[in-house]
N, C-alpha and C positions, 0 to 999 in steps of 0.2 A: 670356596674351593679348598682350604686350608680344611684338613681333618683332622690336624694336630696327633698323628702317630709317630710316635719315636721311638727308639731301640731296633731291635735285631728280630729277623725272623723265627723264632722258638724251635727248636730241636723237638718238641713236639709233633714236629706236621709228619712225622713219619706214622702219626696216629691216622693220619689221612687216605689211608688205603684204598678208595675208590679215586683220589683227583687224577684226574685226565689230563689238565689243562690246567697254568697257571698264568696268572699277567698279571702284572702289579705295576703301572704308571702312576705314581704318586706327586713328582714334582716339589719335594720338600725335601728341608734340607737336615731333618733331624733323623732321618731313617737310614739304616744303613748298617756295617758289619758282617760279620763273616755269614755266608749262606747256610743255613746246618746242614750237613753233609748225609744225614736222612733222608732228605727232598730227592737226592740223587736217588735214592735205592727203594723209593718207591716203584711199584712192579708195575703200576697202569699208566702215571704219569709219561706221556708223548710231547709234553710241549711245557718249556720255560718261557714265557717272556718278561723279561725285567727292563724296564727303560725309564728315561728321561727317571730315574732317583739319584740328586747330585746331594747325597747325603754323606754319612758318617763313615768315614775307612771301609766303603763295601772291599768284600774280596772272598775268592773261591776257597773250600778248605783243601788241604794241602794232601790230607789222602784218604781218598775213599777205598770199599770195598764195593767193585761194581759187580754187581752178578749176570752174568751170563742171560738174565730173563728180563735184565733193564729194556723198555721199551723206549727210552725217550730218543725221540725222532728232532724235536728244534730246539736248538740253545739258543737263546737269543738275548744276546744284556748289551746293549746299548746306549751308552751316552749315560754309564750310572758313576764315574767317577773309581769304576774296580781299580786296585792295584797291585801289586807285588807279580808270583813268576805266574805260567800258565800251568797249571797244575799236569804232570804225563797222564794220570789218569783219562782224562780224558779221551785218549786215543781209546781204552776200550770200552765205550760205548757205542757196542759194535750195529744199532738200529739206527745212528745220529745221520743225518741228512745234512742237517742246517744248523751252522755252527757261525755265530754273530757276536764279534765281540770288539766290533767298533768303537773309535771314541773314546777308550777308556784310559789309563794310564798302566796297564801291562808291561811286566818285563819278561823277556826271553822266549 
């Protein structure tokens, strides 16, 4: 079960311009870190789910540029150990449905 990945999700993934869909249940305690703030502004991406990762200082970055053609419809990070505030951003992700952020250690 152990896959042995550590660090932070790469500012890279915004090279990923077709994902749809993302889920990462890892279960380990070495992953973790700020989300790169690209992930958001991909244009197809409809769905985050992040859970059950009780790793490293995860946490939201503090300020995105959403555009108006964001699609993503589920936020979902559950039980990952997030911290610090809830980013305003968020409110304009104006297609979001489903906003989950249980469990974690959020302020404000």
């Amino acid at each position: 079960n152990n896959i042995g990945l550590a660090g932070q999700l790469p500012q890279t993934m915004e090279n990923m311009i077709l994902l749809y869909s993302m889920t990462l249940i890892l279960n380990g305690p070495k992953f973790g870190g700020e989300l790169p703030e690209s992930l958001f502004r991909l244009e197809n991406l409809k769905n985050i789910h992040i859970q059950d990762n009780l790793g490293e200082d995860w946490s939201l970055p503090s300020n995105v540029q959403v555009g108006d053609d964001a699609k993503l419809e589920r936020l979902l990070l559950t039980r990952n150990g997030f911290a610090g505030t809830i980013p305003s951003w968020l409110s304009q992700l104006n297609q979001l449905q489903t906003l989950d952020l249980s469990m974690n250690n959020f302020q404000g």
